[in-house]
C-alpha positions in Angstrom: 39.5 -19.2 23.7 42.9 -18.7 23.8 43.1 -17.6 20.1 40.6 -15.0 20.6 42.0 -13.4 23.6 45.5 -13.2 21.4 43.4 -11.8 18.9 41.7 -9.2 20.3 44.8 -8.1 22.2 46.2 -7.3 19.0 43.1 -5.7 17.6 43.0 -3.4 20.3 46.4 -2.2 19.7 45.7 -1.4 16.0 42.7 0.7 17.4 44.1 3.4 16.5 44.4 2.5 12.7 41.0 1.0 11.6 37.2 2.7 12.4 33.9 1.0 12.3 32.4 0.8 9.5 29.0 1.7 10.3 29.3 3.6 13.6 29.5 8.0 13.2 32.3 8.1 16.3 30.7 11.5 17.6 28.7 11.8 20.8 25.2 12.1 19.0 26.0 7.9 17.9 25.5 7.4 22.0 21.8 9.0 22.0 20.4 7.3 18.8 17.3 5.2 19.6 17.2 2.1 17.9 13.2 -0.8 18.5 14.1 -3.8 16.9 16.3 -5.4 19.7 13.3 -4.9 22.4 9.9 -3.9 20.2 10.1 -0.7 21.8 12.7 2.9 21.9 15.8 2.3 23.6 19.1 4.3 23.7 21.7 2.2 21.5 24.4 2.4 24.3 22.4 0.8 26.5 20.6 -1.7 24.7 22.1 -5.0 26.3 21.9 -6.7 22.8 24.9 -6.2 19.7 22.8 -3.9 17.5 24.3 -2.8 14.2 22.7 0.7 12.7 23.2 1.7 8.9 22.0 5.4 8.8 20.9 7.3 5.4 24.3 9.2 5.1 26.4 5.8 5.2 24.1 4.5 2.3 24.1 7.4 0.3 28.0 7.3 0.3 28.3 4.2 -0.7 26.0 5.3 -3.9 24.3 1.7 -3.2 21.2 1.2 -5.5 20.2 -1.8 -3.7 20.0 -3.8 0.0 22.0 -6.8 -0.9 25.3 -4.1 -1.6 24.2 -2.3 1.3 24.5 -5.5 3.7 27.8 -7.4 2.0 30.1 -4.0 3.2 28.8 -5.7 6.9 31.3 -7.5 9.2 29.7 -10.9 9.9 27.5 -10.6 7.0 27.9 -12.8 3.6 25.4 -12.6 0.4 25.0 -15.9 -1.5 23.0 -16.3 -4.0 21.8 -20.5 -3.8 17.7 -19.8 -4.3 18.3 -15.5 -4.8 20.6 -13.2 -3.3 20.4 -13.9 0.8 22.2 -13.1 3.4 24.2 -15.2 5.7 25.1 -14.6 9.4 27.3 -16.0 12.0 27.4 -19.0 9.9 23.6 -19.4 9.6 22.3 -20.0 5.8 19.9 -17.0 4.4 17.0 -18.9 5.6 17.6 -18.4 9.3 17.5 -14.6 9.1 13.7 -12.7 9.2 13.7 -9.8 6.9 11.7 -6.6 8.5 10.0 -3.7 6.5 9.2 -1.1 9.5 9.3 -3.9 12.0 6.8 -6.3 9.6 8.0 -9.3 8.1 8.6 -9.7 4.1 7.3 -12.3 3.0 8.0 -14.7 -0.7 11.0 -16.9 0.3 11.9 -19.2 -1.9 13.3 -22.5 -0.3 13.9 -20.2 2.7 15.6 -17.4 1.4 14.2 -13.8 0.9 16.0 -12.1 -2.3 17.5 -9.2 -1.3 17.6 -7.8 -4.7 14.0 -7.1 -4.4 15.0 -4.2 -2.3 15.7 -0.6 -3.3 17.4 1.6 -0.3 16.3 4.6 -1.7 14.0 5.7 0.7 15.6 3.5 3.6 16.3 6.0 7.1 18.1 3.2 8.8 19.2 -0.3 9.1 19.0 -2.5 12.5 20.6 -5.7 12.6 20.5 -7.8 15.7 22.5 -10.8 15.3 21.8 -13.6 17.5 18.3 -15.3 17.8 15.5 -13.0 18.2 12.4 -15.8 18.3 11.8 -14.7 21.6 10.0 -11.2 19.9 9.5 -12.2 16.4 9.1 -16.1 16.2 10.1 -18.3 13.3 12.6 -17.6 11.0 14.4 -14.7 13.3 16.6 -17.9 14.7 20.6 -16.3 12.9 19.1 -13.0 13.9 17.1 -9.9 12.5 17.3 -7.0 9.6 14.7 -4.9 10.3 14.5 -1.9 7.0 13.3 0.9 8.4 11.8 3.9 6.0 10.5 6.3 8.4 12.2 9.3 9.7 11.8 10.4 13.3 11.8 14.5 12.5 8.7 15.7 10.7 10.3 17.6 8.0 9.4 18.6 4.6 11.5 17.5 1.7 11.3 16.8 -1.9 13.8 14.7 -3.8 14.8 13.5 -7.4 17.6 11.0 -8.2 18.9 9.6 -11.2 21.4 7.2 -11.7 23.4 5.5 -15.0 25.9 2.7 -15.2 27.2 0.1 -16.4 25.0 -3.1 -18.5 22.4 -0.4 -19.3 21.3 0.4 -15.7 19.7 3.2 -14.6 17.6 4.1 -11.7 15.2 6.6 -11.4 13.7 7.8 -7.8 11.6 10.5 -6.5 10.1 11.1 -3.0 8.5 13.6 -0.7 7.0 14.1 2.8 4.9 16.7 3.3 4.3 17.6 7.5 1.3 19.0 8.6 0.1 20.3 11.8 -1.2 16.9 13.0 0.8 13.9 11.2 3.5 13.9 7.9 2.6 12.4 4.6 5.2 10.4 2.2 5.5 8.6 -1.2 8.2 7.2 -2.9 8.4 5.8 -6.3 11.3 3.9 -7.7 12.0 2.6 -11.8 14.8 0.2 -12.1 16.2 -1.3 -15.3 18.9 -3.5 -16.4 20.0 -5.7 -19.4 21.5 -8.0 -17.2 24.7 -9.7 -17.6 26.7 -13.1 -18.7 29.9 -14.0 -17.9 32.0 -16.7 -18.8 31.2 -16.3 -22.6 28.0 -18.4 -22.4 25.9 -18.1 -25.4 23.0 -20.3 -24.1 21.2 -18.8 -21.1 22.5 -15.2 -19.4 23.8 -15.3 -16.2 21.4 -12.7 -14.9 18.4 -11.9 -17.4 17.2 -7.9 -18.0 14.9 -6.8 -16.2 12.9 -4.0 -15.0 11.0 -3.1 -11.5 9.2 -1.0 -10.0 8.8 0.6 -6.5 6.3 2.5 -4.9 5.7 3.2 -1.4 3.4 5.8 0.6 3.1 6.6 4.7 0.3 8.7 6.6 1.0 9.3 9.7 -1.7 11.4 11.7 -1.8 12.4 15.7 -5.5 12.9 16.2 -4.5 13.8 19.7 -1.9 14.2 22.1 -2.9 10.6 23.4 -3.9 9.0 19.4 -2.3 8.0 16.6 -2.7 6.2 13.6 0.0 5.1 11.2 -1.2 3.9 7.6 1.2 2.9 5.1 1.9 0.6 1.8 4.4 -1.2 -0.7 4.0 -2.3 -4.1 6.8 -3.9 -5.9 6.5 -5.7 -9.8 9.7 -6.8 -11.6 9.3 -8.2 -15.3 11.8 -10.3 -16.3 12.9 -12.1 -20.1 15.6 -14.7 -20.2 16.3 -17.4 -22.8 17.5 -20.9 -22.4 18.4 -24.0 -24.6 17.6 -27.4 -24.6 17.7 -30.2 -27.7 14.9 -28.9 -29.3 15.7 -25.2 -29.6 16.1 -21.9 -28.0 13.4 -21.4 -25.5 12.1 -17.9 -24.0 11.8 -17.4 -20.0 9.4 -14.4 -19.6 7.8 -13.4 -15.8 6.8 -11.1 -13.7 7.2 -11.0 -9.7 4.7 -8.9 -7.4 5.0 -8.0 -3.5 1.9 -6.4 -2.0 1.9 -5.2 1.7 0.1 -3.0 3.6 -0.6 -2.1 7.6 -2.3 0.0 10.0 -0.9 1.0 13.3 -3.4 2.5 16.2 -1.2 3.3 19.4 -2.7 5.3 22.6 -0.5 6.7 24.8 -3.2 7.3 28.3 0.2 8.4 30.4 3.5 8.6 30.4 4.3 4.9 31.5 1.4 3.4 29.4 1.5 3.1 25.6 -0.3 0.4 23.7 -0.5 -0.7 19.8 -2.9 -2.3 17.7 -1.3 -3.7 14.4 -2.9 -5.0 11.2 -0.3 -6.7 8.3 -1.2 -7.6 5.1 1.2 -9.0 2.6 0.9 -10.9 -0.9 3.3 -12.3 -3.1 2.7 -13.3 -6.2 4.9 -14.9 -9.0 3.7 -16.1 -12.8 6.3 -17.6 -15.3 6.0 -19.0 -18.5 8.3 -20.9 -21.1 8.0 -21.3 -24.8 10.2 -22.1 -28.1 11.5 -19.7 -29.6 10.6 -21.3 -33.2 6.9 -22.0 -33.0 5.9 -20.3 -29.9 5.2 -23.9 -28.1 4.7 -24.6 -24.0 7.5 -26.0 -22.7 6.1 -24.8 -19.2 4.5 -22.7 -17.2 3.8 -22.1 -13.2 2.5 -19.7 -10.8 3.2 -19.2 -6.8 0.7 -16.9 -4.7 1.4 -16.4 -1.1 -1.4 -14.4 1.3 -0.1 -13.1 4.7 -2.3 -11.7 7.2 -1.6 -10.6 11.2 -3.2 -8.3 13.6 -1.1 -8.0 16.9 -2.1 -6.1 20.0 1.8 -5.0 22.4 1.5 -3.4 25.6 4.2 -1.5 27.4 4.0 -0.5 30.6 6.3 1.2 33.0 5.7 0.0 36.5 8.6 1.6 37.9 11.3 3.6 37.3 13.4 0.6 37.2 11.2 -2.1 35.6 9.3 -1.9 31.8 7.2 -5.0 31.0 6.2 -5.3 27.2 3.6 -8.1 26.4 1.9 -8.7 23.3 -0.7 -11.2 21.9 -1.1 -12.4 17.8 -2.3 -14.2 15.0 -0.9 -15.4 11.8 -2.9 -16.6 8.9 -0.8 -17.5 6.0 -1.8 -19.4 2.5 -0.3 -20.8 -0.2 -1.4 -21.7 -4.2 1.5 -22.5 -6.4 1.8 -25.1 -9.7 3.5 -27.7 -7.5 1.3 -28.1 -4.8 -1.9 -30.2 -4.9 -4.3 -28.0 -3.0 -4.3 -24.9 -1.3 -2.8 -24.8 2.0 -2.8 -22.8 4.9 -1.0 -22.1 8.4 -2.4 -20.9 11.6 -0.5 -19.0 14.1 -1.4 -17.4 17.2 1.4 -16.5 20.0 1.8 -14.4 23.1 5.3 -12.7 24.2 6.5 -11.1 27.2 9.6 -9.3 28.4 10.8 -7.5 31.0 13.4 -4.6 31.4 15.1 -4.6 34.5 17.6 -1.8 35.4 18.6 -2.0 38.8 21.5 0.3 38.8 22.5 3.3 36.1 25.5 0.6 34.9 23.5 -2.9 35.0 20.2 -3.4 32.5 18.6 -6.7 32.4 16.8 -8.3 29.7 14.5 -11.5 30.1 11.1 -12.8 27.9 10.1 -15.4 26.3 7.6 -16.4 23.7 5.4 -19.1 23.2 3.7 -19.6 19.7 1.1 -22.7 19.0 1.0 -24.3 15.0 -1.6 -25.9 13.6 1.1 -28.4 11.8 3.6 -28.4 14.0 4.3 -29.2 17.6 4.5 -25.6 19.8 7.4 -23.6 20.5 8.5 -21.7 23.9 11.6 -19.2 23.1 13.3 -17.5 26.1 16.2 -15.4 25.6 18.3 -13.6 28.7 20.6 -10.3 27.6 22.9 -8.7 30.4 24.8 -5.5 29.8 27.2 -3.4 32.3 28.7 -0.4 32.3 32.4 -0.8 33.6 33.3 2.5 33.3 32.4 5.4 31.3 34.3 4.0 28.5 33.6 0.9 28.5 30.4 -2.0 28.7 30.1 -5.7 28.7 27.2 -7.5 27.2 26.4 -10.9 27.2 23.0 -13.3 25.9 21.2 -16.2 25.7 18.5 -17.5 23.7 16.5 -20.1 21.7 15.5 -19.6 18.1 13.2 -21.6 15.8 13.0 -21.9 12.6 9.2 -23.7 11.7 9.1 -25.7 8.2 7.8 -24.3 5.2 4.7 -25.5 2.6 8.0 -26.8 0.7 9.0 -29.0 3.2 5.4 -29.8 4.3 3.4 -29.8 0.8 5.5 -30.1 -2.1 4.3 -32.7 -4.7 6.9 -32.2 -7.4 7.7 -35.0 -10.6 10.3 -33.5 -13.0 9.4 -34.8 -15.6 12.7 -33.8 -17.8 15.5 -35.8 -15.6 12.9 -38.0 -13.7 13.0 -37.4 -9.8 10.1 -36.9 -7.6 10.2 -34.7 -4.5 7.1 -34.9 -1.7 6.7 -32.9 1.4 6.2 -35.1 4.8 2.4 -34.4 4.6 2.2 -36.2 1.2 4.9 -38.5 1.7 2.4 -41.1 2.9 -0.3 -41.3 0.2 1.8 -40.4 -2.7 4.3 -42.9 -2.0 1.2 -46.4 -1.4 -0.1 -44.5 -4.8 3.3 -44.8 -6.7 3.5 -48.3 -5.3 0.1 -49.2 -6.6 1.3 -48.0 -10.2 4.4 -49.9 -9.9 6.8 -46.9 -10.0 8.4 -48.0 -7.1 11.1 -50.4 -6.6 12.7 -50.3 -3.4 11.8 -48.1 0.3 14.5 -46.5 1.6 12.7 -44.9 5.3 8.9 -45.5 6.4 7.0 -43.0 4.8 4.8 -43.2 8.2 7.8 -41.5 9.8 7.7 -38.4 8.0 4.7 -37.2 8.9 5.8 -35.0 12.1 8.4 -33.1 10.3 9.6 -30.4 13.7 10.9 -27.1 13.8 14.4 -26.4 13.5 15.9 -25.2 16.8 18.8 -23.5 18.5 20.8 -22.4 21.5 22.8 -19.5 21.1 25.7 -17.2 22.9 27.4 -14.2 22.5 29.3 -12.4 24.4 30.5 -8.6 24.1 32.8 -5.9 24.8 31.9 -1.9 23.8 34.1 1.0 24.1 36.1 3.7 23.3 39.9 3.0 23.7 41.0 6.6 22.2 40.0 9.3 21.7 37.5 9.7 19.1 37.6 5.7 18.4 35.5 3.0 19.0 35.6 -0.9 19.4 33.4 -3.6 19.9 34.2 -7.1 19.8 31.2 -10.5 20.1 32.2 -13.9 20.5 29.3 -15.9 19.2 28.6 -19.9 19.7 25.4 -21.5 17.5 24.3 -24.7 18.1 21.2 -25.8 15.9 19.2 -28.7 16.3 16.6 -30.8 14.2 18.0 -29.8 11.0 15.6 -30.5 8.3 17.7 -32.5 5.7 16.7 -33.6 2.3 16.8 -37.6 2.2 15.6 -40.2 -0.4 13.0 -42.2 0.9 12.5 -44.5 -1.7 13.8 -45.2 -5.4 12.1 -45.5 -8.9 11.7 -48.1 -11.4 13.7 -45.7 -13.5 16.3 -45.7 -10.4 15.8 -42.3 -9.8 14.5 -40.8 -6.4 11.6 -39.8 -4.7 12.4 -37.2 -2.1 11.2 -36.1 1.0 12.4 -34.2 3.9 13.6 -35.6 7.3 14.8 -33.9 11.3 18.6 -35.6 11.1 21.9 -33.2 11.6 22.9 -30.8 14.5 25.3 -28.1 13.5 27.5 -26.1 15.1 29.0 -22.6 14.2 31.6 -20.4 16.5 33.9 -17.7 16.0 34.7 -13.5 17.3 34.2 -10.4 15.4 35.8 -7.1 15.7 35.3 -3.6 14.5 37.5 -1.1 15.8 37.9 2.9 14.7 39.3 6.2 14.4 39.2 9.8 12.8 41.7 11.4 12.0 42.1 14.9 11.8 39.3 17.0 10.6 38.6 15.3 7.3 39.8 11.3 7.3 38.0 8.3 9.1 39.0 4.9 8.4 37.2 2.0 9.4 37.2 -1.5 9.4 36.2 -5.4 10.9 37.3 -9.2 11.1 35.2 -12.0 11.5 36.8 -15.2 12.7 34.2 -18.0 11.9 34.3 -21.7 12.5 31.3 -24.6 11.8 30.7 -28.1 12.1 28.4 -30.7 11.0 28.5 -32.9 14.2 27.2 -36.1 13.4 29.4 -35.8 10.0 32.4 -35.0 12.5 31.7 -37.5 14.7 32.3 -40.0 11.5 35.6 -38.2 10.6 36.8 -39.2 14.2 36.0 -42.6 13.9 37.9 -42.4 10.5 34.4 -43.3 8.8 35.1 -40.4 6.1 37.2 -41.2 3.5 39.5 -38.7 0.6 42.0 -39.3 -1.7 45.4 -38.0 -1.2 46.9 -35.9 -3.1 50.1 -37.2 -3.8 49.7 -40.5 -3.4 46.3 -40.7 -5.3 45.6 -43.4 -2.5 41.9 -43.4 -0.4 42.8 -43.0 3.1 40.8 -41.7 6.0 39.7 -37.8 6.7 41.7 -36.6 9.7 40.7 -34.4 12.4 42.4 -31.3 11.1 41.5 -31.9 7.2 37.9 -31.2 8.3 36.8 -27.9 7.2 33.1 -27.4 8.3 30.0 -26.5 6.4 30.2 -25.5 2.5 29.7 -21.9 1.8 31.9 -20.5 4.9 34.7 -19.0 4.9 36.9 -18.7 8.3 38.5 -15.2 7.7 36.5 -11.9 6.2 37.8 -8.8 6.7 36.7 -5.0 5.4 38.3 -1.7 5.5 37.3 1.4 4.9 38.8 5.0 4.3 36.6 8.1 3.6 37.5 11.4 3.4 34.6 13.9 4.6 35.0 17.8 4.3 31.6 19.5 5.0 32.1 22.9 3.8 33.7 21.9 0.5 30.8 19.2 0.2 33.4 16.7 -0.7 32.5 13.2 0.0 35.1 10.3 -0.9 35.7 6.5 -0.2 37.5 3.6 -0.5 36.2 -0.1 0.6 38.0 -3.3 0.4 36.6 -6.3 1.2 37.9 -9.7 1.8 36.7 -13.2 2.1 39.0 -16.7 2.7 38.4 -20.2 0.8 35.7 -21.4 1.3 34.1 -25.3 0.2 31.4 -25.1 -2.8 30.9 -28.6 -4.0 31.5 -32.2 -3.0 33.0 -34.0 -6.1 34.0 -37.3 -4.1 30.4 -37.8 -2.3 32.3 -37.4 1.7 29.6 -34.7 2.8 32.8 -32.1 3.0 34.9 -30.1 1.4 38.1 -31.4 1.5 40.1 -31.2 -2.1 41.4 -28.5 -3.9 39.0 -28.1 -6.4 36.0 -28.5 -4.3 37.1 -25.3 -3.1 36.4 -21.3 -4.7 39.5 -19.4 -3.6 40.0 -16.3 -1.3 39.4 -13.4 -3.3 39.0 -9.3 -2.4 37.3 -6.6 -4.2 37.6 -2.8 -3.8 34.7 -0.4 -4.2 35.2 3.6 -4.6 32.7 6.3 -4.4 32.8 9.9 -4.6 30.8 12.9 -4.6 30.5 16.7 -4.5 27.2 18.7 -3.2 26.7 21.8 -5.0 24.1 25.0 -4.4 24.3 24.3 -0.3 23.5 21.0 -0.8 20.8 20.9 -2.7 22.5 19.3 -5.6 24.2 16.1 -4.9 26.8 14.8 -8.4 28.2 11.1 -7.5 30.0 8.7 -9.0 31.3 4.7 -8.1 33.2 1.8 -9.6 32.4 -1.4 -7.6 35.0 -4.7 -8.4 37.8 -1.9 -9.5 40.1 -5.0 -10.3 37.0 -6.8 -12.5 37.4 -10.1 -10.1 34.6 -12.6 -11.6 34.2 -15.8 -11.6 31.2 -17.0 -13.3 31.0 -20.9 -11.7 30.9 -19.9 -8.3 30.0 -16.5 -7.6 27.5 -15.4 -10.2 26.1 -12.5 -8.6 29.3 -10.9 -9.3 29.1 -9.1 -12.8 32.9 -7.7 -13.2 33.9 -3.9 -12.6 30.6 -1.2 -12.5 30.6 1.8 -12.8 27.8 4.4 -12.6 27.0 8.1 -12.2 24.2 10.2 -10.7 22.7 12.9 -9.3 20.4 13.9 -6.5 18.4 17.1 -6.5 16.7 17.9 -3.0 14.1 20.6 -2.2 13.5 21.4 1.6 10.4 22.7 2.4 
C-alpha cells in the first residue's frame, strides 16, 4: 500500500505533464451519459463505478480500422492473441471479459475468447468499459469487467458518409453509411469490405503467420417513436470473413480455406407511461457459424474438415422506476437459450438460462450516490449463482470524488469444458468434457486403450462456475486547471478455476484430458491516468498500470520450497524463493502510454503521437515448475510508437489521413504474432450532412 501511495504522490505532481488518453478535458466530458455501468442513463461524473468512454472523434484520430487497435491504446488493457485476438484486463485472461454490441452480448468464443478482429469501428459512436465484475447486470462471463460497443448516436441527424482506406500487405477498407431522420424515428445502414493478404514474419515458408482474408460488414437500425409514450428499436448485424491459408505436413503442402459468419438481430419495445416509469421488452437473436476445410495441394485429398454452429436466443423484460427523488430501483427478468453443433461434439447440446436482477440507486445527498443489486441466475448444468455488487461514490469537493466497490463475478463453463469429445488422431491425445468423461473413459477401458487412471472420472461430472471477489477503489478529479486524474486500486481474487488435468493415460502413453475446479488466483495492482492541455492547440495524455498476480496454491509450494529452478550460474537445481516468483504467464507488471496530439480547428489540422509500453512478461515454461522463472522463458519489455495525421478540407466535409503504426518495425514473430512490423496506410472520408 505503501508503494502506491508513493506512487500516486508522484503522479499527481507530473499532473501537469501527461493528459488522459480517452477523456476530452472540457466541461461537456462532465454531462455525457454513459448505460452500461447501471442498465440505464446516468451522468458519467456521477456514476459511482470507474467507466472508461472512447468517443467517435478519439477513434477517428487514431485512423483505427479495427476494435482490437482501438482497445490496446487503453491503460489497463492488453490484446493477446492465445485462441484470437482478446483482450485482457486487470490481470484477467480474454475469457473473463463479456463483449457488448448495443448492450447485447457477441457471441462465438472460442476456448473463451471473443476475437476482436471481427470488429470494424467504423460505425462505432462510443466505447464503455467498466472494469471490475459486472455479473450482478449481465451474468456470466462479465466477471474481469465489460466492453459494451455502442453504434447508435443520441442526436437524430442526417448524414451520409464514404471512406476508403489503403496500406500496407494489400489492405484496404472500404465503408459507407447513412442515417436518414424522420419526423417519428431515424434510419441507419452501414456496410463495410475489408481485405488483406495477410502477413508472415520470421521468413517462414510453410504456413503464414496470418492468412489473407476478406470480410464483410453490414449493419442497419430503425428506430421509430410511435408516440410520445412508444417506441420500438429494430436493428441487425451480418458479418462473413473468407479466409485461405496453407500448411505443410510429410505428405505435402496442404490448403486451409474457410469462412466465418456472425448473425444477430433484436427488437426493443420500451413505454415510458410517466416520467418516473420506463419499461423495456428485449428480443436477441444471434448465430455464429464457422465451416473449414483441408486438402492437399497435389491431388485435392481430405486431410480434414469441421464445422461449429452456435444459436443464441434471449427475450428480457427491465423495469425502472423512480420512487423518489432520491431512490431508482431497476429490476429485470430473462431467459437464455443457447445451442451448440460442431465436428467435435457428439450430439447437439443446449443451455437453459433464466435469471432475475435488481438494483437500487440511492442518492441521499447531492455528494453521496449509492449503488446496491444483485442477480441471481439458475442453469440447467450447473449449480445457481447469486451476484451482489455494492459501488459508493462521494463528492469531496467540487474538484474532486472518491469511489469505491464490491462485487462477485462468475464465469459459467462452456460446451468445451462440458461436451468436448475430441481424439487427435495426428499426435494421439484425447480430450473429454466432464459430462463425457464418465462413459467415454469405461468405453476406452472396455477397448483396452487405457492403461492407467489418474482421477475418478465419477468426479468430474459437477464441473462449477468459476467465481470471484473483487475491489477497487478510486480517486477522480481535476488537480489544474484544464487537467484531469483518476487513479483505481484494484484487488481480484478468483476462485474454482477450471484447470485442464489428465485424468487417465493411453496405451500409447499419451493422455486423455478432461477439465477439473483446482487453482485460486490472485491479481492486484493501481492505475493512473492523469492530463493536461496546453495552450490552444496541444493535449498530451497518458497512464500506468502497476499489476501484480499470483497463483496461490502454486505460491503456497514456492514457500514450502516445493518449486524447484536451475541457477544460473551455478547450473545447480535449487529451490524457487519468494522473490523469484513472478506470477501468472502473459502479465506484465509495468505498462505505460503516452500521448501528444495537436488539434487546431479552424486549420482542420489533426496530429498525434502514441507510445506505448509493456514490461517482461513470462510466455513459456521450459523446465515444467508451473512459472516463469528463467530468462528465456521470458519475451522482453518492448514499446512501439503509432502516428496519425490528418487535414479536413471543404468545411469538413472532406477528411485526408494518413498513419504508420510500429514506426521502429518491432516484431517478433515467436511471441507476439499479431504484430506485423511497421504499417502504414492512407485514406479519406467524404461526409454529406443532410
Amino acid at each position: 500500500m505503501y508503494k502506491y501511495l508513493f506512487l500516486l504522490t508522484c503522479m499527481m505532481r507530473v499532473g501537469t505533464l501527461f493528459a488522459q488518453t480517452d477523456t476530452t478535458l472540457d466541461s461537456k466530458v462532465l454531462q455525457e451519459v454513459v448505460v452500461t455501468a447501471t442498465r440505464n442513463e446516468q451522468l458519467l461524473n456521477k456514476v459511482p463505478i470507474p467507466v472508461t468512454v472512447i468517443n467517435k472523434q478519439q477513434i477517428q484520430s487514431m485512423g483505427a480500422v479495427l476494435l482490437q487497435q482501438v482497445l490496446a491504446e487503453q491503460t489497463g488493457l492488453f490484446i493477446t492473441s492465445n485462441h484470437g485476438t482478446g483482450v485482457q484486463m486487470q490481470g484477467l485472461e480474454a475469457e473473463y471479459t463479456l463483449i457488448l454490441l448495443d448492450g447485447e452480448p457477441l457471441i462465438g468464443r472460442t476456448a473463451g475468447t471473443f476475437d476482436l478482429s471481427r470488429m470494424v469501428v467504423s460505425n462505432i459512436e462510443r466505447i464503455e468499459i467498466i472494469k471490475g465484475p459486472v455479473s450482478s447486470l449481465y451474468g456470466s462471463d462479465a466477471l474481469a469487467g465489460v466492453i459494451n460497443i455502442i453504434t447508435s448516436a443520441g442526436k437524430k441527424e442526417g448524414v451520409t458518409s464514404i471512406t476508403g482506406r489503403y496500406g500496407s500487405n494489400s489492405t484496404y477498407n472500404i465503408d459507407g453509411s447513412t442515417k436518414i431522420p424522420y419526423t417519428k424515428g431515424l434510419f441507419s445502414v452501414n456496410a463495410n469490405y475489408y481485405n488483406s493478404n495477410g502477413y508472415t514474419l520470421g521468413g517462414n515458408t510453410t504456413s503464414p503467420t496470418v492468412s489473407p482474408f476478406k470480410a464483410v460488414t453490414a449493419q442497419s437500425r430503425w428506430q421509430h417513436n410511435w408516440t410520445d409514450k412508444w417506441q420500438t428499436i429494430l436493428s441487425g448485424r451480418y458479418y462473413e470473413q473468407r479466409y485461405n491459408s496453407y500448411f505443410s505436413d510429410s505428405k505435402g503442402m496442404i490448403d486451409d480455406i474457410g469462412k466465418e459468419k456472425d448473425m444477430n438481430a433484436s427488437l426493443n419495445i420500451s413505454n415510458t407511461p410517466n416520467k418516473n416509469f420506463t419499461q423495456v421488452l428485449r428480443m436477441y437473436y444471434s448465430r455464429y457459424a464457422t465451416d473449414g476445410e483441408m486438402r492437399y495441394q497435389q491431388d485435392k485429398s481430405s486431410y480434414d474438415a469441421s464445422f461449429f454452429t452456435q444459436n443464441y436466443l434471449k427475450p428480457e423484460y427491465q423495469a425502472d422506476w423512480r420512487i423518489h427523488p432520491k431512490h431508482q430501483l431497476t429490476a429485470g427478468v430473462g431467459y437464455v437459450h443457447e445451442s451448440l453443433e460442431a465436428t467435435r461434439y457428439d450430439d447437439k447440446m443446449a443451455f437453459n438460462t433464466g435469471y432475475v436482477f435488481l438494483q437500487e440507486n440511492w442518492k441521499p445527498t447531492d455528494a453521496l450516490n449509492i449503488l446496491v443489486g444483485g442477480r441471481f441466475d439458475t442453469h440447467n448444468q450447473y449449480p445457481s449463482q447469486f451476484s451482489p455488487k455494492l459501488s459508493i461514490s462521494y463528492q469531496i469537493n467540487p474538484a474532486w470524488r472518491i469511489l469505491g466497490s464490491v462485487g462477485r463475478g462468475y464465469r459459467a463453463p462452456d460446451f468445451r469444458q462440458l461436451y468436448l469429445h475430441f481424439n487427435n488422431a495426428a499426435v494421439g491425445y484425447t480430450v473429454v468434457g466432464t459430462k463425457l468423461a464418465a462413459d467415454i473413459l469405461q468405453e476406452m477401458q472396455q477397448q483396452g486403450q487405457i492403461k492407467k487412471v489418474n482421477i475418478d472420472p465419477a468426479q468430474l461430472k459437477d464441473l462449477n462456475a468459476e467465481s470471484s471477489w473483487s475491489y477497487n477503489l478510486g480517486v477522480q478529479g481535476n488537480p489544474f486547471v484544464h487537467s484531469t486524474a483518476k487513479v483505481n486500486f484494484f484487488y481480484n481474487k478468483v476462485n474454482n478455476l477450471i484447470d485442464t488435468r489428465a485424468i487417465a493415460v493411453k496405451t500409447n502413453d499419451l493422455a486423455v484430458y478432461s477439465y477439473v475446479n483446482v487453482n485460486r488466483i490472485t491479481t492486484w495492482g493501481a492505475e493512473v491516468e492523469l492530463g493536461q492541455t496546453i495552450g490552444k492547440y496541444w493535449q498530451i495524455a497518458g497512464g500506468y498500470q502497476y499489476l501484480r498476480t499470483r497463483d496461490n496454491d502454486l505460491f503456497e509450494k514456492v514457500k514450502r520450497g516445493e518449486v524447484y529452478t536451475k541457477d544460473a550460474t551455478t547450473k545447480e537445481t535449487r529451490a524457487l524463493t519468494r522473490s523469484e516468483y513472478f506470477g501468472l504467464f502473459n502479465r506484465s507488471h509495468h505498462a505505460a502510454n503516452l500521448k501528444i496530439a495537436y488539434i487546431h480547428s479552424r486549420l482542420g489540422i489533426d496530429a498525434n503521437a502514441r507510445v506505448l509500453y509493456r514490461s517482461k512478461y513470462g510466455f513459456t515454461d521450459e523446465n515444467g515448475n508451473n512459472t516463469p522463472d528463467t530468462k528465456s522463458e521470458f519475451v522482453p519489455g518492448y514499446a512501439t510508437v503509432n502516428l496519425a495525421a490528418a487535414k479536413s478540407l471543404f468545411h469538413q466535409q472532406l477528411r485526408l489521413q494518413a498513419t504508420l503504426e510500429n514506426l521502429f518495425n518491432y516484431t517478433d514473430p515467436q511471441h507476439i504474432p499479431i504484430m506485423p512490423g511497421r504499417i502504414y496506410t492512407t485514406g479519406f472520408t467524404w461526409t454529406f450532412r443532410h
